[in-house]
C-alpha positions in Angstrom: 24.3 6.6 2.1 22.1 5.5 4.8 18.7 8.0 5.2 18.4 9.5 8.8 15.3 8.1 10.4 16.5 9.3 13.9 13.5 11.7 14.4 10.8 9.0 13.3 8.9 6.7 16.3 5.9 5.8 14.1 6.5 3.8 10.6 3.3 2.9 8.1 3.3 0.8 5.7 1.7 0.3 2.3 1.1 -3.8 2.0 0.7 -4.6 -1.2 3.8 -4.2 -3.4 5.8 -2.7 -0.6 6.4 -4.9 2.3 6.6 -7.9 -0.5 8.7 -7.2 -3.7 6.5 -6.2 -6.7 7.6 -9.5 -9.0 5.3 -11.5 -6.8 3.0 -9.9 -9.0 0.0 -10.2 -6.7 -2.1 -7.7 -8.4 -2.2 -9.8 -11.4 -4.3 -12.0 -9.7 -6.4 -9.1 -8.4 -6.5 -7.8 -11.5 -8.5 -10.3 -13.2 -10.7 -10.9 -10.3 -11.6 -6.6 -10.9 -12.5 -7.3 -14.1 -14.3 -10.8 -13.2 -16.8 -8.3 -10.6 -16.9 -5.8 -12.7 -18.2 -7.7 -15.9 -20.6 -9.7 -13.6 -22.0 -7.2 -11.4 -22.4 -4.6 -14.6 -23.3 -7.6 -16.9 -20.4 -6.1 -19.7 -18.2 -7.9 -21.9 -14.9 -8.5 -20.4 -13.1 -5.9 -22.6 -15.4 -3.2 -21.5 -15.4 -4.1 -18.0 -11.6 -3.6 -18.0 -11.9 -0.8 -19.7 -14.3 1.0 -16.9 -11.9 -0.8 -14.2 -9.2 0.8 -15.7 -11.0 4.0 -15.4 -12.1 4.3 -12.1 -9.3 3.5 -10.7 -7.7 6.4 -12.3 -10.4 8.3 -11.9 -11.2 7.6 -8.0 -8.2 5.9 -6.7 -9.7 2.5 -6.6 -11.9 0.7 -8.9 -13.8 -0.4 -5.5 -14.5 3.3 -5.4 -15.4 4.2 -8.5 -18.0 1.2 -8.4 -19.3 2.7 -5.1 -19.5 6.0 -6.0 -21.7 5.9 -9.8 -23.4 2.0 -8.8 -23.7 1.7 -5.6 -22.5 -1.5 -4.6 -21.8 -2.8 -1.4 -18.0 -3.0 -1.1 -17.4 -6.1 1.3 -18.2 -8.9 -1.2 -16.1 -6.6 -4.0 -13.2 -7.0 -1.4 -13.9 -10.5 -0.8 -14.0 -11.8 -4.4 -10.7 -9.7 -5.4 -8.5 -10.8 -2.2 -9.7 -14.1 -3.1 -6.0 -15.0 -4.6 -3.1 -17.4 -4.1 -0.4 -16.5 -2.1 2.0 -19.0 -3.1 4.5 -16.3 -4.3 5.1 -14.2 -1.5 8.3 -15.7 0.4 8.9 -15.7 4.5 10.6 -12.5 4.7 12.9 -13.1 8.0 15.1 -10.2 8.0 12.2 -7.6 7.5 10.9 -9.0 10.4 14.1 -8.2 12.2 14.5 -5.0 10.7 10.6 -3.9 11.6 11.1 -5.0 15.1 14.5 -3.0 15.2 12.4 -0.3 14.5 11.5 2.1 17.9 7.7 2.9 18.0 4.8 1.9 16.6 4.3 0.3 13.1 1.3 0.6 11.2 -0.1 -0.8 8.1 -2.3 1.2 6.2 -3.7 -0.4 2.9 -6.4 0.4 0.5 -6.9 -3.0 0.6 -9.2 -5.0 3.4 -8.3 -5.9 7.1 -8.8 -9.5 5.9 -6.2 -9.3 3.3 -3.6 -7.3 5.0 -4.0 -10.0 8.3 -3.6 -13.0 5.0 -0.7 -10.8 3.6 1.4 -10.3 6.9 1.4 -14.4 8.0 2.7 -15.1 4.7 5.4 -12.9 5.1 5.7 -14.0 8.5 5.2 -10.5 10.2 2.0 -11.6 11.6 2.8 -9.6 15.8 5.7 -6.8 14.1 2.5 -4.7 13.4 0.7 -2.4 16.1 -2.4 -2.3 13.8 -3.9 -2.3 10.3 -5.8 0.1 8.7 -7.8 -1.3 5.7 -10.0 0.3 3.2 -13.1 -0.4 5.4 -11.4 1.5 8.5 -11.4 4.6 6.0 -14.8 4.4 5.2 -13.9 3.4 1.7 -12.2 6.1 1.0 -8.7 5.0 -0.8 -5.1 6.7 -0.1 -4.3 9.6 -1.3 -7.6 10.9 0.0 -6.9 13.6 2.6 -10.1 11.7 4.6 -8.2 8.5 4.8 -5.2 9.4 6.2 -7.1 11.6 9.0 -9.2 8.9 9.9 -5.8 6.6 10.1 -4.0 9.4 12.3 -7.1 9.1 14.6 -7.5 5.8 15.1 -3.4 5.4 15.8 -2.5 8.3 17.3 0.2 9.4 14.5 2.2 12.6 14.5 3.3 13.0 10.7 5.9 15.0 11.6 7.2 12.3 13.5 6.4 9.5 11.3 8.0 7.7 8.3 5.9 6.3 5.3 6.6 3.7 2.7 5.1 3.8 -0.1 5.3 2.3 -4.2 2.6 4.8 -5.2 4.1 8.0 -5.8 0.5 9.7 -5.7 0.1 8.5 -2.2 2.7 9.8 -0.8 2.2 13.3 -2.2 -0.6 13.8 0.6 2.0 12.1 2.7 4.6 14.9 2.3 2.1 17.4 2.4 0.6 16.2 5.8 4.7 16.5 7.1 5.6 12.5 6.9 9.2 11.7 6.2 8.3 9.9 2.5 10.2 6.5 1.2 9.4 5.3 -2.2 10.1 1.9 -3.0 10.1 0.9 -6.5 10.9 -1.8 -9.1 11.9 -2.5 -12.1 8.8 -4.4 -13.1 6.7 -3.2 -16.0 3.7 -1.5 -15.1 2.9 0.2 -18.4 -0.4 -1.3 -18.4 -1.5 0.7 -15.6 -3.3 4.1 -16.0 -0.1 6.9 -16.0 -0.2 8.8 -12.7 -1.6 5.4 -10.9 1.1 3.2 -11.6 3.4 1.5 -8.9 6.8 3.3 -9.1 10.0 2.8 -11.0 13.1 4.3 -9.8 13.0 7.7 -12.5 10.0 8.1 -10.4 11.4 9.9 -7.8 10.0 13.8 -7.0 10.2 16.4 -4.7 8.0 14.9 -2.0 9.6 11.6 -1.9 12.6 11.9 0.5 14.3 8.8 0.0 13.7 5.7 -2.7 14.5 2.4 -2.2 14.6 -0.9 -4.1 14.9 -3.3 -1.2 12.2 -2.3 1.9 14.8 -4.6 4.2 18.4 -3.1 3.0 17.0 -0.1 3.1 15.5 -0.4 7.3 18.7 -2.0 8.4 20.9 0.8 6.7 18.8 3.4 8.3 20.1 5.7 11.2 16.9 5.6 14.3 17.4 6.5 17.3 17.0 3.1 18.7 21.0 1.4 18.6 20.9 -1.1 15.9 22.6 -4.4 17.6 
């Protein structure tokens, strides 16, 4: 059954893991460049440092933000040494383009990763002019979704109504403030294993669903061209 969308004329989008399938497994990558910083910066062994990782980002939302918040460090060349990856995965994605376009209003992405890394991101996929804007970790002030903070400052800068807006998500936490805030919530999950990830931080898997997600979705592009707008679909 298709999800009504007819209300919405402003979409956001999580990047990473939700405009690209999951089993690119970009945060794999990311993941050992974490640890890599954090081991360097705190001079740990690497088992330690992943440990820590591991717990601020359960903790505060991002490891970036738990290294901020008890050491101090200055987050730009953290966010430059992790988005330091190879996008080799991540396919041309021609009929989400189509679909994004398709959609009426303005689409946002809103990341808790860097502007840098959202702009690298969106070429690949080839989405680079679908977008009305980013809004990266920096444009929050470092603050990471779910914070209420972010998500203001986001609304701000783009003008967003929630009750008029849609967002996708594959964090289920994020979308709780989402739902709260009056956004129309889409989950989209995988099947991929994410076991290793702290529980209650972990991308979603379809038994994820809850009260505040609305809809759930494996396929971000079957899931846009099957939705009702109010803009015809050709």
């Amino acid at each position: 059954m298709s999800a009504d969308l007819s209300h919405a004329n402003q979409w956001v989008f999580d990047l990473d893991n939700t405009l690209y399938p999951a089993e690119c497994d970009l945060f794999a990558q990311i993941d050992v460049r974490m640890t890599r910083f954090v081991a360097d910066t705190l001079k740990l062994p690497d088992a330690e440092a992943r440990r820590l990782q591991k717990k601020y980002y359960a903790e505060h939302g991002t490891t970036l933000n738990g290294m901020m918040s008890v050491h101090g460090i200055d987050p730009m060349p953290y966010l430059d040494f992790v988005h330091d990856i190879d996008l080799t995965p991540i396919p041309e994605l021609k009929e989400l383009r189509s679909a994004i376009q398709d959609l009426p209003g303005r689409k946002i992405v809103f990341t808790n990763g860097s502007q840098k890394h959202a702009d690298r991101v969106v070429e690949k996929l080839g989405l680079t002019g679908v977008f009305d804007g980013y809004f990266g970790i920096e444009d929050a002030g470092f603050l990471p979704k779910p914070e209420r903070v972010a998500f203001d400052r986001m609304h701000e800068r783009f003008s967003i109504t929630p009750d008029e807006a849609v967002m996708f998500e594959d964090l289920p936490r994020n979308l709780k403030t989402a739902y709260d805030m009056g956004y129309t919530t889409v989950l989209v999950h995988s099947e991929k294993d994410w076991s290793h990830e702290p529980e209650g931080a972990r991308p979603a898997g379809a038994q994820d669903a809850a009260d505040h997600i609305h809809h759930l979705t494996d396929c971000l592009t079957t899931f846009l061209k099957a939705a009702k707008t109010s803009k015809p679909k050709n």
